[in-house]
LUMDOVEX-14566 format. One record per residue: residue in one letter; y negated, x, z negated of N, C-alpha, C in turn. Coordinates in steps of 0.2 Angstrom, whole numbers, padded with zeros to 4 digits, always signed. Example, Ala and Ser with C-alpha at 12.3 -4.5 7.8 and 13.67 -1.06 7.14 Angstrom:
<sites>
A+0028+0066-0039+0022+0062-0039+0016+0066-0039/S+0011+0064-0035+0005+0068-0036+0000+0064-0039/
</sites>
This chain:
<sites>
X-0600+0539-0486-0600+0540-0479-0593+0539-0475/X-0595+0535-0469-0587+0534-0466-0584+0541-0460/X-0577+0543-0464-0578+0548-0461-0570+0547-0454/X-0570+0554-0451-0566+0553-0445-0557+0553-0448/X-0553+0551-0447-0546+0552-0449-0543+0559-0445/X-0541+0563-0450-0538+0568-0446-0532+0566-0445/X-0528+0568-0439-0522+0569-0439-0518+0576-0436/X-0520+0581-0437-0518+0588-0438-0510+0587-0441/X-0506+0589-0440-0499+0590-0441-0501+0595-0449/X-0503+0600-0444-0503+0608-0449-0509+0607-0456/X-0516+0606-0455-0519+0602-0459-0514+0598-0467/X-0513+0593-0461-0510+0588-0466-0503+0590-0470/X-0500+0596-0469-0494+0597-0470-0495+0603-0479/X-0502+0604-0479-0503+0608-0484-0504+0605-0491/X-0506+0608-0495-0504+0605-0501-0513+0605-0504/X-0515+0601-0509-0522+0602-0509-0524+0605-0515/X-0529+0605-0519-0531+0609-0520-0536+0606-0526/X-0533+0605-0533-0537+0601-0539-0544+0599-0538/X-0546+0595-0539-0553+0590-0538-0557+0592-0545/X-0564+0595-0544-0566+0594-0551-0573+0588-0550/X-0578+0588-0554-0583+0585-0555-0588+0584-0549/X-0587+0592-0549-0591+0592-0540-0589+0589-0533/X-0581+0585-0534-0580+0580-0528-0580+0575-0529/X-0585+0570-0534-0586+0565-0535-0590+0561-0528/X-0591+0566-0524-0594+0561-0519-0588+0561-0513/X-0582+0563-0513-0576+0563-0509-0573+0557-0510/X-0573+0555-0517-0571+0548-0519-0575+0543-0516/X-0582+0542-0516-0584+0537-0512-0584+0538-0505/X-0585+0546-0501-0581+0546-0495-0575+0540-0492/X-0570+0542-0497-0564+0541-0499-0565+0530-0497/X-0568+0527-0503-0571+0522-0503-0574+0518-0497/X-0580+0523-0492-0584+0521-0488-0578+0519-0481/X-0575+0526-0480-0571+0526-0475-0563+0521-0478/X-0561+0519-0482-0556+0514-0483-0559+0507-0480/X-0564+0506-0483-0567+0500-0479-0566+0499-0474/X-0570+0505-0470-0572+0505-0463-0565+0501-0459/X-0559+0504-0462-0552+0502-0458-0546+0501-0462/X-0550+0494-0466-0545+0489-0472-0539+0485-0468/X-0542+0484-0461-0541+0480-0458-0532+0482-0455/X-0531+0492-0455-0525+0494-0455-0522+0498-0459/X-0527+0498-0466-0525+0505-0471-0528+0501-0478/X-0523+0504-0483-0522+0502-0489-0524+0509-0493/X-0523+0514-0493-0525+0517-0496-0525+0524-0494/X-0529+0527-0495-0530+0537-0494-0531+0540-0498/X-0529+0549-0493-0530+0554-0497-0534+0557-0494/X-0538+0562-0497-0542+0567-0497-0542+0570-0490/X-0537+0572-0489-0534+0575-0484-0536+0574-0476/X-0535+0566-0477-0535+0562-0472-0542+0562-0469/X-0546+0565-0474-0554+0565-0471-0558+0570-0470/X-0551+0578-0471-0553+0582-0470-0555+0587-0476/X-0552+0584-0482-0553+0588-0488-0547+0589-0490/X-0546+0596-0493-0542+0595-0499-0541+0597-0503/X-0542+0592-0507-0544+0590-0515-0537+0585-0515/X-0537+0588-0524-0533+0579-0524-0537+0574-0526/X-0538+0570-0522-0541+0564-0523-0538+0557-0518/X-0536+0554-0520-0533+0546-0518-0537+0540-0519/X-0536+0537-0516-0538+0531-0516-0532+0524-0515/X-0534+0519-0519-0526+0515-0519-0530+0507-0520/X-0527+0503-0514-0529+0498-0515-0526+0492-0519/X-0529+0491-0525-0525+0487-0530-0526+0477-0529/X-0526+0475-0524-0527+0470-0524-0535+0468-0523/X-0538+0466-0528-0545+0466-0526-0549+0471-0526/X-0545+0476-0529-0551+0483-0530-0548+0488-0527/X-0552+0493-0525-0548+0501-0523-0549+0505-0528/X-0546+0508-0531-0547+0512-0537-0546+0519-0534/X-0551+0522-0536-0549+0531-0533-0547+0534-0539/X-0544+0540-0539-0540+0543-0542-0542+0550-0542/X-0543+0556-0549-0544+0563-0546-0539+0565-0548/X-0536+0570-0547-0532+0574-0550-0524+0569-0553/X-0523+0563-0548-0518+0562-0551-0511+0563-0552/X-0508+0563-0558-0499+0566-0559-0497+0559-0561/X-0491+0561-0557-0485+0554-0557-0480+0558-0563/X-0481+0552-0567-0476+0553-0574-0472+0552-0574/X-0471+0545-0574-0465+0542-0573-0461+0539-0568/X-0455+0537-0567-0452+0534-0560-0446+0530-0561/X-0448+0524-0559-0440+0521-0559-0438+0517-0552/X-0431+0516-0554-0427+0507-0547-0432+0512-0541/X-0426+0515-0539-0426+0518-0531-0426+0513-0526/X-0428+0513-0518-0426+0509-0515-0430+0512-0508/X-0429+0509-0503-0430+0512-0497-0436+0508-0493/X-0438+0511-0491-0444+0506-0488-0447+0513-0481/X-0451+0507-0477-0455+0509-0471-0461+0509-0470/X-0466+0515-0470-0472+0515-0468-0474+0518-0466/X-0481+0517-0463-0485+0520-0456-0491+0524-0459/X-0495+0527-0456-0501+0530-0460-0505+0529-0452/X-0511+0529-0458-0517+0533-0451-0516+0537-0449/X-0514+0543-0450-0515+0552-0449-0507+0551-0444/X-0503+0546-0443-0497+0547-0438-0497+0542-0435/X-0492+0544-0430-0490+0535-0424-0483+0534-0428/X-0483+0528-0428-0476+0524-0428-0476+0524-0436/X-0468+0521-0438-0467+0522-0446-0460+0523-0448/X-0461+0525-0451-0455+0528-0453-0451+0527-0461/X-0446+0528-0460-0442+0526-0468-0443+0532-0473/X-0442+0532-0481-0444+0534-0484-0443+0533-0493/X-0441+0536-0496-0439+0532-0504-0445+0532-0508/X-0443+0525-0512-0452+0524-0517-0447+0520-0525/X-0451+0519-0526-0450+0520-0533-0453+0515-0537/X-0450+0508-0538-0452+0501-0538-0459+0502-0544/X-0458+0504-0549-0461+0506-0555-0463+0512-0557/X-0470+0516-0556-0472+0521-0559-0477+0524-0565/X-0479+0527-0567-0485+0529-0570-0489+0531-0569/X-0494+0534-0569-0498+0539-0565-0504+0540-0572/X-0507+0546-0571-0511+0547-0576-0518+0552-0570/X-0523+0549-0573-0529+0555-0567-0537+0552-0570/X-0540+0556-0567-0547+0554-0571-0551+0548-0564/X-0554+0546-0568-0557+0539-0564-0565+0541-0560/X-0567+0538-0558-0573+0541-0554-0580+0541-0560/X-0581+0540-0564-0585+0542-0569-0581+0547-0574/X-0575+0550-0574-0571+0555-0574-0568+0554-0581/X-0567+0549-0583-0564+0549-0588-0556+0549-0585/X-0554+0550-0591-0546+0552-0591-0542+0545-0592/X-0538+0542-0588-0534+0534-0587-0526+0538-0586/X-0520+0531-0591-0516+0530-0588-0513+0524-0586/X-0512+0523-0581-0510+0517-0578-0501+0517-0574/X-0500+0510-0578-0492+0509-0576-0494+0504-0568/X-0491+0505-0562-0489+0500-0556-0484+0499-0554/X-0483+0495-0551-0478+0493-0550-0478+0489-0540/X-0472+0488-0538-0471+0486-0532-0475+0488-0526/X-0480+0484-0523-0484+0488-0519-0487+0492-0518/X-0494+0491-0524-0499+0496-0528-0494+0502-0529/X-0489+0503-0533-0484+0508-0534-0483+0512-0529/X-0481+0507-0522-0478+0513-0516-0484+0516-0513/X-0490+0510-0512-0495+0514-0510-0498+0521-0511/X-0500+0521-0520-0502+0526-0523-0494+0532-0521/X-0488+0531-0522-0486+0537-0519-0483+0539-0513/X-0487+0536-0509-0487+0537-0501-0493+0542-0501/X-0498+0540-0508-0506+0547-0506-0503+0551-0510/X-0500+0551-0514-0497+0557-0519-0494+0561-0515/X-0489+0562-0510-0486+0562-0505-0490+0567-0503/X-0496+0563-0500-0500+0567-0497-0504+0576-0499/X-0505+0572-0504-0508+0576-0508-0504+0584-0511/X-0498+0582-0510-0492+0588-0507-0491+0590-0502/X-0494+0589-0496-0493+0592-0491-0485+0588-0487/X-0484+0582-0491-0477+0577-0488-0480+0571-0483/X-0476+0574-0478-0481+0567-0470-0471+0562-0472/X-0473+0557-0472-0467+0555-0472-0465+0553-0464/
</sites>
């Protein structure tokens, strides 16, 4: 179901709260509403639709892969970059991390680890981010 984008300051500033089995329909939430607004958003978090769970979603080129529970492992090649979110106005500067790893269970919950890199990279930790209660 496509849902409404919060933008609450205080909401989106808190930190969420481990995803189990029984938010398996957060993820196609997650899904329904990415579609709805592809048009100026690449990826979300839980948050953004008024949940909080960790649950992400990241668009990886031709697919959005949703994410439960995911932990950033690894991190490399710093660099600086600008970006805008649904949940604020304007965009802002911010550090990402050219190369990462990520590990989290997948929407039929099996447990994945996955290396990204470049875009897909900064994407996914711009919803990590979130999912800390970090607005950049």
């Amino acid at each position: 179901m496509v849902k409404q984008i919060v933008k609450d300051m205080f909401f989106l500033s808190q930190k969420s709260e481990p995803a189990g089995k029984d938010d398996l329909q957060v993820g196609r939430d997650l899904m329904d509403t990415l579609a709805a607004n592809r048009s100026g958003c690449v990826g979300m978090a839980a948050n953004m639709i008024g949940v909080r769970k960790r649950v992400i979603i990241v668009n990886m080129g031709p697919v959005d892969v949703v994410m439960f529970n995911p932990v950033l492992l690894k991190k490399d090649t710093p660099y600086e970059a600008e970006e805008g979110c649904l949940s604020l106005e304007g965009v802002r500067k911010t550090t990402r991390y050219q190369n990462i790893e990520v590990e989290y269970y997948d929407i039929g919950w099996r447990k994945r680890r996955q290396k990204l890199s470049g875009w897909a990279a900064q994407i996914c930790q711009h919803e990590l981010d979130h999912l800390e209660g970090i607005l950049i």
